[in-house]
C-alpha positions, 0 to 999 in steps of 0.5 A: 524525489520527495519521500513520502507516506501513503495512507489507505483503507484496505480489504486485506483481512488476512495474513495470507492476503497480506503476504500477497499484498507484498509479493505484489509490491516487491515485484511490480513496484521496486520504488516501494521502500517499506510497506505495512498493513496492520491487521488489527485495525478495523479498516486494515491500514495499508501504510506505503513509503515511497519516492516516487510511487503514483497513487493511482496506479498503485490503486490499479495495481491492488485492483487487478488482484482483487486488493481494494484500497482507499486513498486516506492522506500522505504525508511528506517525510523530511 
């Protein structure tokens, strides 16, 4: 599988909200092997490393626990 970096807009504003963002990873999402959101940027860049991770699914996913993402860019980790 190839490494790679996702790259997404999110609505998490809080640390709370942020925390649940990775309760939500690290239970349903085991091919998740790091992620970020950095609350001080205006559009609170959610940052996923994976191998193997469907982008929308994970979309799905966030989605049905009122987490909205947009799919900004990926990049490949060598």
């Amino acid at each position: 599988m190839i490494k790679q970096v996702l790259i997404f807009k999110s609505s998490v504003k809080t640390i709370g909200k942020k925390m649940f963002l990775m309760q939500i990873l690290k239970i349903h999402m085991p091919e998740v092997q790091s992620a970020t959101v950095d609350l001080d940027d205006e559009d609170a860049i959610f940052r996923v490393e994976t191998e193997g991770c469907s982008v929308d699914l994970l979309i799905n996913l966030l989605q049905k626990h009122d987490i909205k993402v947009d799919f900004l860019d990926r990049f490949v980790v060598a």
